[in-house]
Backbone as a ProteinNet text record, in pm:
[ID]
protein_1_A
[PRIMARY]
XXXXXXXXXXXXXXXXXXXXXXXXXXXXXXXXXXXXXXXXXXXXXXXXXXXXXXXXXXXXXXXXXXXXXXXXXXXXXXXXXXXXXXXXXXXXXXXXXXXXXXXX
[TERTIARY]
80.8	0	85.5	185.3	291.6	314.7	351.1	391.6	237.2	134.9	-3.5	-31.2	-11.2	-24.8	65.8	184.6	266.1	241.2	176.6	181.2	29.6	-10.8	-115.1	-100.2	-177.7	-157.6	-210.5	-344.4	-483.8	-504.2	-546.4	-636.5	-813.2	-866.1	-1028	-1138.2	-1130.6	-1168.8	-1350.2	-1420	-1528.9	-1662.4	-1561.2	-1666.7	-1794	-1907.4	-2049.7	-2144.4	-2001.5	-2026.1	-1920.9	-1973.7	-1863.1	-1721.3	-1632.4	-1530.5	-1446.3	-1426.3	-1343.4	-1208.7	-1120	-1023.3	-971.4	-947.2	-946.9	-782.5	-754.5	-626.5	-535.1	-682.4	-626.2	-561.8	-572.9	-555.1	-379.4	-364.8	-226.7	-100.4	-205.1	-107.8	-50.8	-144.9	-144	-16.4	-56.3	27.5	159.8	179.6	342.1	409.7	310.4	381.2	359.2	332.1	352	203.5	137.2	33.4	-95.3	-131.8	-220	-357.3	-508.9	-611.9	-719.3	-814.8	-915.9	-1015.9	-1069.7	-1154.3	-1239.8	-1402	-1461.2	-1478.7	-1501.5	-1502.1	-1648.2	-1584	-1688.3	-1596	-1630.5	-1610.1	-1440.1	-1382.1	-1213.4	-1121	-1198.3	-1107.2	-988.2	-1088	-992.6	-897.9	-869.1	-755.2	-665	-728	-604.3	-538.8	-648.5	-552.3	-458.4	-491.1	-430.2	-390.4	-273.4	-228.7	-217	-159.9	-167	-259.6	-331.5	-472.1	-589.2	-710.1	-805.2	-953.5	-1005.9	-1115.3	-1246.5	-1358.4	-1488.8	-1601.1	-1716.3	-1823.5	-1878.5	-1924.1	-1965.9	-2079.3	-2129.3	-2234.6	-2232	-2144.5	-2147.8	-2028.9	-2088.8	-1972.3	-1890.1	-1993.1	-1957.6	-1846.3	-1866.7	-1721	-1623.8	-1574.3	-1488.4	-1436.7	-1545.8	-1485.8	-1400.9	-1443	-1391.2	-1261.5	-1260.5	-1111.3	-1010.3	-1061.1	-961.1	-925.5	-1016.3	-956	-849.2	-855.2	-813.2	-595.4	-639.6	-491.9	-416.8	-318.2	-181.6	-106.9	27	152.2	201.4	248	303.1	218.1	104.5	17.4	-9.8	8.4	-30.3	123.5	224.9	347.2	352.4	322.3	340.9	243.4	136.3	8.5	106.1	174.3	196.6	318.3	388.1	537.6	460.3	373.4	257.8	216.7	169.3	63.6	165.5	314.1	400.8	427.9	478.8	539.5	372	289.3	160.2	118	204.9	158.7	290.4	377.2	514.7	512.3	470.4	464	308.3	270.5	133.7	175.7	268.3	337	431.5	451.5	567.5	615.1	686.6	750	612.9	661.2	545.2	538.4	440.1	424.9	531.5	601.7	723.7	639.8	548.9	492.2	532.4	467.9	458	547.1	680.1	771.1	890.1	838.7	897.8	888.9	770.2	654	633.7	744.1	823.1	693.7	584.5	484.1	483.3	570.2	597.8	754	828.4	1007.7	1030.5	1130.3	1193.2	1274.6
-119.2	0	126.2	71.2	257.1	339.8	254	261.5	314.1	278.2	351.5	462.7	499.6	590.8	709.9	687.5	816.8	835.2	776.4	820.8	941	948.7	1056.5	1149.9	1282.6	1386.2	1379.2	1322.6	1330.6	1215.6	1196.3	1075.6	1137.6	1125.9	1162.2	1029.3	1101.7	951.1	1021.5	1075	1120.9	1027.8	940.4	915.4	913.5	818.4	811.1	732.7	691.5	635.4	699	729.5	761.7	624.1	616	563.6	540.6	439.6	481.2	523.6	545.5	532.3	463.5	535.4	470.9	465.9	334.8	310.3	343.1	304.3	405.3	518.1	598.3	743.6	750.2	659.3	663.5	549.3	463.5	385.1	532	574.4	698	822	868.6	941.5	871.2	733.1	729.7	730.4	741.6	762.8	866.4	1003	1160.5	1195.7	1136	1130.4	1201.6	1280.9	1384.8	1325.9	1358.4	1346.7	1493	1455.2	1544.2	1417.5	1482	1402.7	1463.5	1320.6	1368.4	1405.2	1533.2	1585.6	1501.1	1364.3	1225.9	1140.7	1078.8	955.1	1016.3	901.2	898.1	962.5	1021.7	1068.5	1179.8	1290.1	1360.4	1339.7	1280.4	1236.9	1142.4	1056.1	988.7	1119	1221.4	1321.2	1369.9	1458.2	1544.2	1678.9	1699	1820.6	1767.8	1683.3	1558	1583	1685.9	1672.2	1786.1	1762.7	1856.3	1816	1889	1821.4	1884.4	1859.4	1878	1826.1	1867.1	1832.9	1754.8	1599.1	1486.7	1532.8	1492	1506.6	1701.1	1703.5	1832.2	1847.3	1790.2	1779.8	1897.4	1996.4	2117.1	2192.8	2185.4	2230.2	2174	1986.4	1906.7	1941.1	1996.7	2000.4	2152	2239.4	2385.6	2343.8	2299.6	2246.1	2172.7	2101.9	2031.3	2121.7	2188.3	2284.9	2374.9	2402.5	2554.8	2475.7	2371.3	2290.8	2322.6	2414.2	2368.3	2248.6	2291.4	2163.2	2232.5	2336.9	2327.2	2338.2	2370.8	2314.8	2179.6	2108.6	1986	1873.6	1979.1	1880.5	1927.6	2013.2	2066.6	1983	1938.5	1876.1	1745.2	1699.5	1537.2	1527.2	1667.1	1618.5	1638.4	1677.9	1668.9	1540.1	1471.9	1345.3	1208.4	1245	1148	1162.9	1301.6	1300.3	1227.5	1257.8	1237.2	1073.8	984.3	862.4	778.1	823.8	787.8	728.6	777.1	748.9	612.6	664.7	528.4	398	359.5	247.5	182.6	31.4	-47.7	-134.7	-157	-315.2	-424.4	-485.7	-563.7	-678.7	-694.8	-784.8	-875.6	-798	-879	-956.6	-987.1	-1151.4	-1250	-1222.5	-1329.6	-1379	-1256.9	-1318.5	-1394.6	-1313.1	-1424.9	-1570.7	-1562.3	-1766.4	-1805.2	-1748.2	-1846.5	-1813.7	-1736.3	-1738.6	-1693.3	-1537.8	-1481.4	-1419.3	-1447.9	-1401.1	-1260.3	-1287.6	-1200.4	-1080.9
0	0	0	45.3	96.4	-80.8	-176.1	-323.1	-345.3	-313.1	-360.1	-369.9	-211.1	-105.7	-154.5	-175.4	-224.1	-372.3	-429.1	-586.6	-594.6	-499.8	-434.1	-327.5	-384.7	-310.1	-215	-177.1	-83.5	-58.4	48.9	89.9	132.8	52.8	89.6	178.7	323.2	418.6	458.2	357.3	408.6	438.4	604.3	647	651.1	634.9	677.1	831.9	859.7	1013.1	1075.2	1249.1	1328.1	1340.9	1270.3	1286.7	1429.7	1493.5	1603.1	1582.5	1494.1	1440.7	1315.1	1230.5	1065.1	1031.2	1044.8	997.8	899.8	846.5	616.6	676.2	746.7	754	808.4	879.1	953.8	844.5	780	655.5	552.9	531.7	429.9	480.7	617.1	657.1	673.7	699.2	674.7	550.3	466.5	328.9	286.9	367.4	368.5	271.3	274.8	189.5	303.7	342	391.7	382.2	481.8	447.6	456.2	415.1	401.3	479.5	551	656.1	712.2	768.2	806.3	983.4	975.4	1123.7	1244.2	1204.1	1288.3	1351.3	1473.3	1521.3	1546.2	1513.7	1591.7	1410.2	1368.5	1242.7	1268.4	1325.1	1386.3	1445.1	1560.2	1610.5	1555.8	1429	1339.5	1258.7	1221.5	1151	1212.4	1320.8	1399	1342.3	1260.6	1214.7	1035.5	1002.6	898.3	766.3	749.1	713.3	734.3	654.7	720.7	727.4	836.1	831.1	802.9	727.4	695.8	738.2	736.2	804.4	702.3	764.8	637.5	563.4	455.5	374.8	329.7	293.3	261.6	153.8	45.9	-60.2	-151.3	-136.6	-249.8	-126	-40.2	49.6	51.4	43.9	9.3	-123.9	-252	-334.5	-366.1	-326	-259.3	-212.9	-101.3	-2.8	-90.3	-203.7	-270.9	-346.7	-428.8	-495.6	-506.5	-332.6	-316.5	-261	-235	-208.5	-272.2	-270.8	-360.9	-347.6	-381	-376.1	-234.7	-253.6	-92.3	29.7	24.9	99.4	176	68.8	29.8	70.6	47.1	98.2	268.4	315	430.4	537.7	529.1	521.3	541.3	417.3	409.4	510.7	515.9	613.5	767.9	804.8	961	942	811.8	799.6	877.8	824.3	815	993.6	1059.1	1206.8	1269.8	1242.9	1318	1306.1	1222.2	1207.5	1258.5	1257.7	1290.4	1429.3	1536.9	1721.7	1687.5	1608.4	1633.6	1585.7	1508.6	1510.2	1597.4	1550.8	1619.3	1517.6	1541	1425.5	1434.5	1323	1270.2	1369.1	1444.4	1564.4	1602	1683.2	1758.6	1781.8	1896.4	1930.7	1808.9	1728	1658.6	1577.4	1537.3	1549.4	1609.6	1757.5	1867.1	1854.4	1861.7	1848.8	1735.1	1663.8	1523.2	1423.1	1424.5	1309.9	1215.5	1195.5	1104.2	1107.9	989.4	1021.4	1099	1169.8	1253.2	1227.1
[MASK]
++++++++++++++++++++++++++++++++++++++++++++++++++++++++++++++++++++++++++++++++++++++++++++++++++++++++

């Protein structure tokens, strides 16, 4: 996904359920890749600074907000997306590569 993720400027996560936290959003930000999100459920706090957020079902403002994005906007956005997703990880489940399930 990371090779996906950077070949894009935006990640558009406009929620229709309160989310407790949307993962897409923090895969995305480690590959400096920014969201536009909805201001529901645990979105916000996957954004943090990373991103921006909009009120759901209200599309002609999403499409306004994309608009008005530049590039350095938009890279400034992705270098916050990347520090803001960076502390929410760990290596890929030590457990289980401890207990021989997946290589070490």
């Amino acid at each position: 996904m990371d090779a996906l993720y950077a070949r894009h400027r935006l990640l558009l996560a406009p929620s229709t359920v309160p989310d407790a936290f949307p993962r897409v959003i923090i895969e995305a930000g480690l590959a400096g890749t920014p969201t536009l999100g909805a201001l529901r459920g645990g979105t916000p706090e996957a954004v943090g600074t990373g991103g921006l957020l909009l009120p759901p079902g209200d599309p002609d403002a999403w499409a306004r907000t994309i608009r008005k994005l530049g590039p350095d906007r938009l890279a400034g956005l992705g270098r916050d997306a990347r520090l803001r997703a960076a502390p929410l990880t760990r290596p890929c489940l030590p457990e289980l590569a401890a207990a021989g399930i997946i290589p070490g």
